[in-house]
mmCIF file as Biopython writes it, N, C-alpha, C and O atoms, coordinates in Angstrom:
data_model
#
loop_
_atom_site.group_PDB
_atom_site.id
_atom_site.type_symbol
_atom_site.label_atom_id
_atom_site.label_alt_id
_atom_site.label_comp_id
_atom_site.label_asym_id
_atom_site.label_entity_id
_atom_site.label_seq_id
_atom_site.pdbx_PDB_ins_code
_atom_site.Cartn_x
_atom_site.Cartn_y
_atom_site.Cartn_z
_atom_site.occupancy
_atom_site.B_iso_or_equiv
_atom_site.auth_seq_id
_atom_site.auth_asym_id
_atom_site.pdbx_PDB_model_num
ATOM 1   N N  . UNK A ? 1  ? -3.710 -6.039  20.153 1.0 0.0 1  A 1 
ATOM 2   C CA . UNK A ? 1  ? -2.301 -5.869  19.861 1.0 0.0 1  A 1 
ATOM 3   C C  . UNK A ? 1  ? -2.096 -4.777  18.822 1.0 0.0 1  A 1 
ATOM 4   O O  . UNK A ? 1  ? -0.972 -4.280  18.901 1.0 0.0 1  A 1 
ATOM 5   N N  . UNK A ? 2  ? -2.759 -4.340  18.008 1.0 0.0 2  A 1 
ATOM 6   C CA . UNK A ? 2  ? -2.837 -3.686  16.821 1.0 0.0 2  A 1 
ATOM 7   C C  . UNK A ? 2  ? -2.852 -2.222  17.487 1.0 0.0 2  A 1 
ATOM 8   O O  . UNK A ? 2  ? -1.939 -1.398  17.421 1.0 0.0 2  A 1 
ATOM 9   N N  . UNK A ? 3  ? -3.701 -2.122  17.939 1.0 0.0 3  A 1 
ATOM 10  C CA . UNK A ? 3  ? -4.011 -0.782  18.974 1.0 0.0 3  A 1 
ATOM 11  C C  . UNK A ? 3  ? -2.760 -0.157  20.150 1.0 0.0 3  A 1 
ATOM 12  O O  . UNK A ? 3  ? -2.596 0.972   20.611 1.0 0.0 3  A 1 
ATOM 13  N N  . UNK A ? 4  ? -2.155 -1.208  20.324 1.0 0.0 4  A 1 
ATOM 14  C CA . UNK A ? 4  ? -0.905 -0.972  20.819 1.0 0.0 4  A 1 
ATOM 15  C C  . UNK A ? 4  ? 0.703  -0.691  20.068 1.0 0.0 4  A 1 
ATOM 16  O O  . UNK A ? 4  ? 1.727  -0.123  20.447 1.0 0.0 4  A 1 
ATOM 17  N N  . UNK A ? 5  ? 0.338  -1.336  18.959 1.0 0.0 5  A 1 
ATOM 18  C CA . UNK A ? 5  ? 1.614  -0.483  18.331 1.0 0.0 5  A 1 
ATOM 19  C C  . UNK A ? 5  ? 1.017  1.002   17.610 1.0 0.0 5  A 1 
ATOM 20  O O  . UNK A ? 5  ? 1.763  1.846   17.114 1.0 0.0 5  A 1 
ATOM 21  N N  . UNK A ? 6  ? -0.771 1.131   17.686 1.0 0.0 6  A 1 
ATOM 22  C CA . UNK A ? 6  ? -0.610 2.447   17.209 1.0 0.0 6  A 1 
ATOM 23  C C  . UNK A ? 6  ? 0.088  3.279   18.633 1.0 0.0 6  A 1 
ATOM 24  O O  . UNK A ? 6  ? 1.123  3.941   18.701 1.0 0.0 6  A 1 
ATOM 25  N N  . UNK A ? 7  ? -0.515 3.082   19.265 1.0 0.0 7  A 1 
ATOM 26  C CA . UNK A ? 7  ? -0.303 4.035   20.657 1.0 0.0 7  A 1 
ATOM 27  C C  . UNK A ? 7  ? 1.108  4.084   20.692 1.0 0.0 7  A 1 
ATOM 28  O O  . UNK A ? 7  ? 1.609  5.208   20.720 1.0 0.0 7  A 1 
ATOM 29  N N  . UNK A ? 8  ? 1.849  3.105   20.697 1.0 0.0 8  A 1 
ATOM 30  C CA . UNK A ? 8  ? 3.342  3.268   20.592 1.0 0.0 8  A 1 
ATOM 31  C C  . UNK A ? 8  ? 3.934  4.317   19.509 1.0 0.0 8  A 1 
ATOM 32  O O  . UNK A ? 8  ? 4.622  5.311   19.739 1.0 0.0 8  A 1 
ATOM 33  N N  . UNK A ? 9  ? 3.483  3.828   18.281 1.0 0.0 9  A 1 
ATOM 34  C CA . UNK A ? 9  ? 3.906  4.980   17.320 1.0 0.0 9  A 1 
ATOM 35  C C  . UNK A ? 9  ? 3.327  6.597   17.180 1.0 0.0 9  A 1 
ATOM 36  O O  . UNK A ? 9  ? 3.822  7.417   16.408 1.0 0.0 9  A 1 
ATOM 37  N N  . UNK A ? 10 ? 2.564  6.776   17.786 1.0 0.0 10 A 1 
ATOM 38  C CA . UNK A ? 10 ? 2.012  7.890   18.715 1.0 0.0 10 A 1 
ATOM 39  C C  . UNK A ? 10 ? 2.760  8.893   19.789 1.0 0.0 10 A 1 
ATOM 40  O O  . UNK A ? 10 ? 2.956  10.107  19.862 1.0 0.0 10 A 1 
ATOM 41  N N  . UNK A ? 11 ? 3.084  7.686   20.616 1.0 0.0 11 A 1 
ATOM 42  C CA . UNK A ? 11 ? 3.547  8.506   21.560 1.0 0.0 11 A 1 
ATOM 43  C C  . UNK A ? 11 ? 5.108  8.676   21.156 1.0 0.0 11 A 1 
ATOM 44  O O  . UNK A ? 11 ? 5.659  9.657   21.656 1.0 0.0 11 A 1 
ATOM 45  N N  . UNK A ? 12 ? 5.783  7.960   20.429 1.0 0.0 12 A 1 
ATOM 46  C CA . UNK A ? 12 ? 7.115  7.587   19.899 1.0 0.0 12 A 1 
ATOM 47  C C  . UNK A ? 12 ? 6.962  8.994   18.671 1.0 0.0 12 A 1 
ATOM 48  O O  . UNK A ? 12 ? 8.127  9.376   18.563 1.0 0.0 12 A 1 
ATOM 49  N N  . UNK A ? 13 ? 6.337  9.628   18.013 1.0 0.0 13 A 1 
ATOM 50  C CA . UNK A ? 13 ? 6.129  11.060  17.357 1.0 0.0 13 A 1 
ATOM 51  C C  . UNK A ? 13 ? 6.738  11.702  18.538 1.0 0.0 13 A 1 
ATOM 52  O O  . UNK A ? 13 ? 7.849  11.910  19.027 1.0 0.0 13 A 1 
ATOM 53  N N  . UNK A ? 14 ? 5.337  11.940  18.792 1.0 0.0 14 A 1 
ATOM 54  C CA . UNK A ? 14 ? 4.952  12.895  20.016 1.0 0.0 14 A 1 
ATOM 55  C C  . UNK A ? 14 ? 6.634  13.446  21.165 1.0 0.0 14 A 1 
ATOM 56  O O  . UNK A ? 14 ? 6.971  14.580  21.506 1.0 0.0 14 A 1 
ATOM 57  N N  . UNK A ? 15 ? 7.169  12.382  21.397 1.0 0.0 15 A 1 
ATOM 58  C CA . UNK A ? 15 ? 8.512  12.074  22.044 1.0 0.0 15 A 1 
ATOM 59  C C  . UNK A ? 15 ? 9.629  13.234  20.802 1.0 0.0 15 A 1 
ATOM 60  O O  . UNK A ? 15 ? 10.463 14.087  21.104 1.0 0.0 15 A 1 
ATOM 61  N N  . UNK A ? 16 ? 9.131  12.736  19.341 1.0 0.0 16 A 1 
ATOM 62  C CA . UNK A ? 16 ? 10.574 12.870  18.672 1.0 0.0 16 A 1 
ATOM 63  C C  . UNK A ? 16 ? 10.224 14.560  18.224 1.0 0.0 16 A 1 
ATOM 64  O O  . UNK A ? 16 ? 11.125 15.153  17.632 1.0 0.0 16 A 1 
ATOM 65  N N  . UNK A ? 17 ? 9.211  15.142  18.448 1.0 0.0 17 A 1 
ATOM 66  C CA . UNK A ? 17 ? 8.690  16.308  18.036 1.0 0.0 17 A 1 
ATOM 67  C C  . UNK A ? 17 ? 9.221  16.922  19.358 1.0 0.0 17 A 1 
ATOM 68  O O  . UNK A ? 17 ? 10.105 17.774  19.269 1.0 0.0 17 A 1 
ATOM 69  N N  . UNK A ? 18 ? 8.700  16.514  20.719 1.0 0.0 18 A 1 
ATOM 70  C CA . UNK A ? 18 ? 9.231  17.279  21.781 1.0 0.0 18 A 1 
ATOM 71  C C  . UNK A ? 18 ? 11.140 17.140  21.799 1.0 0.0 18 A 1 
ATOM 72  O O  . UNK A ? 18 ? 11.871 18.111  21.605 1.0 0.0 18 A 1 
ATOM 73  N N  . UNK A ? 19 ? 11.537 16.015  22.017 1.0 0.0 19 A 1 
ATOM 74  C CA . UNK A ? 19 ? 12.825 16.321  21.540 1.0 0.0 19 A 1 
ATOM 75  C C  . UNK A ? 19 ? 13.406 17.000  20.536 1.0 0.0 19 A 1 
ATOM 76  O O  . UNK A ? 19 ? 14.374 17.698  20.839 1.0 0.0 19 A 1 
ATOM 77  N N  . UNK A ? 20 ? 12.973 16.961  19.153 1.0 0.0 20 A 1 
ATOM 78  C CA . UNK A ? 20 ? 13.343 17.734  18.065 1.0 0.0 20 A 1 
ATOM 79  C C  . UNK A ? 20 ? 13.344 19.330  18.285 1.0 0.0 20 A 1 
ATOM 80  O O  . UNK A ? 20 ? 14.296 20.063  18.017 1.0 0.0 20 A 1 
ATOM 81  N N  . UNK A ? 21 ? 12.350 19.656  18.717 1.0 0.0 21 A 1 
ATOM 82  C CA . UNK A ? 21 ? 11.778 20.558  18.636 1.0 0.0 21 A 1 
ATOM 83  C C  . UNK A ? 21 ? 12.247 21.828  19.964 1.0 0.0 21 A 1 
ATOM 84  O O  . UNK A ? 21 ? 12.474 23.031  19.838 1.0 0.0 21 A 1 
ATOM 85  N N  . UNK A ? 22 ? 12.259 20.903  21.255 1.0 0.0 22 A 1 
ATOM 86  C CA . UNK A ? 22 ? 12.998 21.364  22.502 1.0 0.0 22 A 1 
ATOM 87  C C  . UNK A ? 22 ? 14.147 21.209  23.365 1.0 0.0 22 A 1 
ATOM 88  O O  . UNK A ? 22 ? 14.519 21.965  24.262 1.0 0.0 22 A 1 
ATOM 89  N N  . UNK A ? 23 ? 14.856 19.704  22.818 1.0 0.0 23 A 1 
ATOM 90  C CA . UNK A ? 23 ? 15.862 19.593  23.318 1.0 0.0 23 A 1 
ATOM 91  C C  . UNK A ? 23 ? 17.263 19.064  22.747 1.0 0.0 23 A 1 
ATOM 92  O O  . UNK A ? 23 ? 18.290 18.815  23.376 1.0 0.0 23 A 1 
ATOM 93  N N  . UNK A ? 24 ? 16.992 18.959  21.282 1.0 0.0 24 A 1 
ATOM 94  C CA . UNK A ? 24 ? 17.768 18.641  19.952 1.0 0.0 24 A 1 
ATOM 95  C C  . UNK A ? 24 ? 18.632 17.436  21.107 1.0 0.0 24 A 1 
ATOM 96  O O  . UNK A ? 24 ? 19.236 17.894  22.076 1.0 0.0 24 A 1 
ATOM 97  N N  . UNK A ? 25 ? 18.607 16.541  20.957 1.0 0.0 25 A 1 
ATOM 98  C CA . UNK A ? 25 ? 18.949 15.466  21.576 1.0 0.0 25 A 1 
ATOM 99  C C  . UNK A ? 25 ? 19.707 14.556  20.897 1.0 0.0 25 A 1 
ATOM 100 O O  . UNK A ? 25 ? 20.213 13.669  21.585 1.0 0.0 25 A 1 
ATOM 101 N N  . UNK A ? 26 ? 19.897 14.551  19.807 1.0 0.0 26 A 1 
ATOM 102 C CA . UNK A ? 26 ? 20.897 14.448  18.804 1.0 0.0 26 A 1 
ATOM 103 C C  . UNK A ? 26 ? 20.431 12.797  18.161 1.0 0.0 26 A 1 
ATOM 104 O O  . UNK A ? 26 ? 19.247 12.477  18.272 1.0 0.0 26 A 1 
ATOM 105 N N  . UNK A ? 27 ? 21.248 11.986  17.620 1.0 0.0 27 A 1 
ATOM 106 C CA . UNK A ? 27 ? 20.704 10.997  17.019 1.0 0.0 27 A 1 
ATOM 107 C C  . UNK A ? 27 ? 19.552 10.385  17.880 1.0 0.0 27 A 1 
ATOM 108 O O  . UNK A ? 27 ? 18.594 10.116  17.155 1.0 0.0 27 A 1 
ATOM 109 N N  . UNK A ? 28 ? 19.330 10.070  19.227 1.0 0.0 28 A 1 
ATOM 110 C CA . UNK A ? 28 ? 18.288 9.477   19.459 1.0 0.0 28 A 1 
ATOM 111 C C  . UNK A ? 28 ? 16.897 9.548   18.984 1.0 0.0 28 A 1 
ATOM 112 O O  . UNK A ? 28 ? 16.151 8.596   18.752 1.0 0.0 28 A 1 
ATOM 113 N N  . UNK A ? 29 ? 16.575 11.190  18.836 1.0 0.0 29 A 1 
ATOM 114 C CA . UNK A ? 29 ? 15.700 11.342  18.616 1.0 0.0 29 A 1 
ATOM 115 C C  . UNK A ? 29 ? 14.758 11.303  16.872 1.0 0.0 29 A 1 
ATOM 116 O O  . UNK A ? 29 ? 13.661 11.783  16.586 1.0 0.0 29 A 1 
ATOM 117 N N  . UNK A ? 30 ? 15.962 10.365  15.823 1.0 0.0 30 A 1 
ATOM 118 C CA . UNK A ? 30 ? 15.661 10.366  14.564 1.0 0.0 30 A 1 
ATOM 119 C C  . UNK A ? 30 ? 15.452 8.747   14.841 1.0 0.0 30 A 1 
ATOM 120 O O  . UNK A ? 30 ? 14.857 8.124   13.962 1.0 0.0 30 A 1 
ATOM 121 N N  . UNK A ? 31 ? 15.956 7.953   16.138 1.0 0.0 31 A 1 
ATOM 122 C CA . UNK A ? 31 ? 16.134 6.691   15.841 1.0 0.0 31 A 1 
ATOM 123 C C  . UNK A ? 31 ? 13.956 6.620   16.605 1.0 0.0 31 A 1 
ATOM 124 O O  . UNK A ? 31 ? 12.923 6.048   16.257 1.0 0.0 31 A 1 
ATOM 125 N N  . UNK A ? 32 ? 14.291 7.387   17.484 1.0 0.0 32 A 1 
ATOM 126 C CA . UNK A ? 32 ? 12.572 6.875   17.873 1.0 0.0 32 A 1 
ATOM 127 C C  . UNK A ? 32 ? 11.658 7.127   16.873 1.0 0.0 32 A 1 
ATOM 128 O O  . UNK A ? 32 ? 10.775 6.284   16.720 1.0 0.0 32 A 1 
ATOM 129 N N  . UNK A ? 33 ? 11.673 8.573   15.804 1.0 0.0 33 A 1 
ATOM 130 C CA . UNK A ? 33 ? 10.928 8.228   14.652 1.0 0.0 33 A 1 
ATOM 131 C C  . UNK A ? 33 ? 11.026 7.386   14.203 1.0 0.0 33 A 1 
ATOM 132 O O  . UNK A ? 33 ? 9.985  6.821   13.866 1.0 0.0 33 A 1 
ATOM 133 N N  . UNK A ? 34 ? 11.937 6.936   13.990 1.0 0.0 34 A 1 
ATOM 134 C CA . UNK A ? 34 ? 12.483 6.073   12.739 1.0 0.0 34 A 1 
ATOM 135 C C  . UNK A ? 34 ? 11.382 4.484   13.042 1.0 0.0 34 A 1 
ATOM 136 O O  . UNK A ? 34 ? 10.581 3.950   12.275 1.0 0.0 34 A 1 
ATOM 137 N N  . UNK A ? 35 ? 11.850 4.048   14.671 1.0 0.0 35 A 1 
ATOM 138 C CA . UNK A ? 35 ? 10.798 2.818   15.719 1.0 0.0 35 A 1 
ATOM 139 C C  . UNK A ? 35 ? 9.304  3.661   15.199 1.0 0.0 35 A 1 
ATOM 140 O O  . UNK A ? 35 ? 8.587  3.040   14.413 1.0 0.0 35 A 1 
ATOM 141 N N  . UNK A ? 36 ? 8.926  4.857   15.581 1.0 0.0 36 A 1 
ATOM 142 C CA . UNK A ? 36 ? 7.471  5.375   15.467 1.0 0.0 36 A 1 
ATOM 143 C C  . UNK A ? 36 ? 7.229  4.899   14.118 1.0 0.0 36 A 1 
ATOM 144 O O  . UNK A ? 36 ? 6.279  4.136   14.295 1.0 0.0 36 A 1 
ATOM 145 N N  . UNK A ? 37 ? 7.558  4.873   12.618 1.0 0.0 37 A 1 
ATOM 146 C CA . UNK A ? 37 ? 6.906  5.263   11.362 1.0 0.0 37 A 1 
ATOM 147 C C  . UNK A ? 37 ? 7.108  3.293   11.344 1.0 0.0 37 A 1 
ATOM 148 O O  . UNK A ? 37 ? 6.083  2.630   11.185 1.0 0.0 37 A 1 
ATOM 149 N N  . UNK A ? 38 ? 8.189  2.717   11.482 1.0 0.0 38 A 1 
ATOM 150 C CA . UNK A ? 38 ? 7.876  1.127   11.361 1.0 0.0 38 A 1 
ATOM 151 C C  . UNK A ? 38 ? 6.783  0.784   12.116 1.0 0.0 38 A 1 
ATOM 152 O O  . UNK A ? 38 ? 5.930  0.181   11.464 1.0 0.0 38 A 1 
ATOM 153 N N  . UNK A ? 39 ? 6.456  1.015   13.584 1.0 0.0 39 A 1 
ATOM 154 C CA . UNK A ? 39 ? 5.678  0.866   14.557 1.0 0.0 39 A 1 
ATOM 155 C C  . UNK A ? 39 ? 3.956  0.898   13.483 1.0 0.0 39 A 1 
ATOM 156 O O  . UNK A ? 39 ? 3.213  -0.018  13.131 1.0 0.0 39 A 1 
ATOM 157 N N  . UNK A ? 40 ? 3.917  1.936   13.335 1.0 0.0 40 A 1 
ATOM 158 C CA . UNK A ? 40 ? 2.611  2.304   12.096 1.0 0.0 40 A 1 
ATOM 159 C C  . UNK A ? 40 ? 2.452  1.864   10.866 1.0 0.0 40 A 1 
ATOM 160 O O  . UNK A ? 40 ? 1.351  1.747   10.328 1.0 0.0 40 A 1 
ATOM 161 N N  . UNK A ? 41 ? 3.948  1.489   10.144 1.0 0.0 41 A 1 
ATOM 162 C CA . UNK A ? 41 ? 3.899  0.266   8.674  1.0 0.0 41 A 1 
ATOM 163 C C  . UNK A ? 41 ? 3.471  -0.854  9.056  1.0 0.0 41 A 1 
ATOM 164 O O  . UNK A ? 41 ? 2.627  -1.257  8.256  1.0 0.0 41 A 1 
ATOM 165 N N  . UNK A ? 42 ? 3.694  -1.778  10.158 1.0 0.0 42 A 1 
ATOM 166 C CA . UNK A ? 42 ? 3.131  -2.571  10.659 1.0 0.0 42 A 1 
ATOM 167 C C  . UNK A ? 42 ? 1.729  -3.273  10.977 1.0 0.0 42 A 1 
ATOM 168 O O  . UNK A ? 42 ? 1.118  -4.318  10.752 1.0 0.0 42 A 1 
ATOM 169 N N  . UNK A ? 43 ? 1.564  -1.733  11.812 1.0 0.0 43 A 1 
ATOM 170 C CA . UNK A ? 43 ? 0.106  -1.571  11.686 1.0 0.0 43 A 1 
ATOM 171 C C  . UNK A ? 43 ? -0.898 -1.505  10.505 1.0 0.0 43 A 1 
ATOM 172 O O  . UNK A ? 43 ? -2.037 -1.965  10.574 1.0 0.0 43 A 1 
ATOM 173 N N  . UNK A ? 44 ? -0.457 -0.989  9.589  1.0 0.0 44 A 1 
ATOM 174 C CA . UNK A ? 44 ? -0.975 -0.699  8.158  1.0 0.0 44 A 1 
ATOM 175 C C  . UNK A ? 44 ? -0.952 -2.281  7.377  1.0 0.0 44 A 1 
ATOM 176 O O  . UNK A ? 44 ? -1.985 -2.946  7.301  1.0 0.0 44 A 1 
ATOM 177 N N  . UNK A ? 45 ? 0.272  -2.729  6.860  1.0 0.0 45 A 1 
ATOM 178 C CA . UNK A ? 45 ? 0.233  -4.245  6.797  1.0 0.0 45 A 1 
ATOM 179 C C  . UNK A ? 45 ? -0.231 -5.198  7.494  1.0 0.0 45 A 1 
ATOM 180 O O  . UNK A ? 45 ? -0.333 -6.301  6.957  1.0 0.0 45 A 1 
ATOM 181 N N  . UNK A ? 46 ? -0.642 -5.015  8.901  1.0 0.0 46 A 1 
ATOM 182 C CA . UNK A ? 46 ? -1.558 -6.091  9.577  1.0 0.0 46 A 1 
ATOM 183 C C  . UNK A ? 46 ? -2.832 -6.051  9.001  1.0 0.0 46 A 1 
ATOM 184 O O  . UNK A ? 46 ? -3.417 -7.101  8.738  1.0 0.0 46 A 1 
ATOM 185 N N  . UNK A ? 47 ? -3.347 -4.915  8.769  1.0 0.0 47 A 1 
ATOM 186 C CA . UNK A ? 47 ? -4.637 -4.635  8.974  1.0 0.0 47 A 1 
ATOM 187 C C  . UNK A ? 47 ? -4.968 -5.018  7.254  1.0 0.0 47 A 1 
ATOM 188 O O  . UNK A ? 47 ? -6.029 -5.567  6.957  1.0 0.0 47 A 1 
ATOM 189 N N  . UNK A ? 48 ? -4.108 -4.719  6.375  1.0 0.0 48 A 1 
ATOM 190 C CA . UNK A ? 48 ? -4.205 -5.031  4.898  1.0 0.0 48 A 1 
ATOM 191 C C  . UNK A ? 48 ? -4.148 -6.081  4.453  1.0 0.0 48 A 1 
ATOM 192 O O  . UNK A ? 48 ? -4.673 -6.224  3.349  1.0 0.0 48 A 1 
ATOM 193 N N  . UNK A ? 49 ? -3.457 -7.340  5.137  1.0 0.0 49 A 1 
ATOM 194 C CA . UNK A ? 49 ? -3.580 -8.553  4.946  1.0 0.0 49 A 1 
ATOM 195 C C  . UNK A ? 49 ? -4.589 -9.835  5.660  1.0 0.0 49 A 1 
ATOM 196 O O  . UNK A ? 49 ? -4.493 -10.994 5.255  1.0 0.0 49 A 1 
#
């Protein structure tokens, strides 16, 4: 399960960089970072406790 919210917050970058970057897509694309960087705090606090 752990391995899957990295991959999520991965590909959820990856998504907000190609949108940012190529199709300025307007708020959506600050809300999927926004899911990507919790997606990876998560991960970080699982693994720390």
């Amino acid at each position: 399960m752990g391995n899957l919210l990295y991959v999520i917050a991965v590909i959820l970058v990856i998504a907000w960089a190609i949108g940012f970057l190529g199709f300025h897509a307007g708020g959506i694309i600050h809300i999927l970072l926004v899911i990507a960087i919790v997606a990876f705090l998560l991960k970080v606090i699982r693994r720390e406790a």
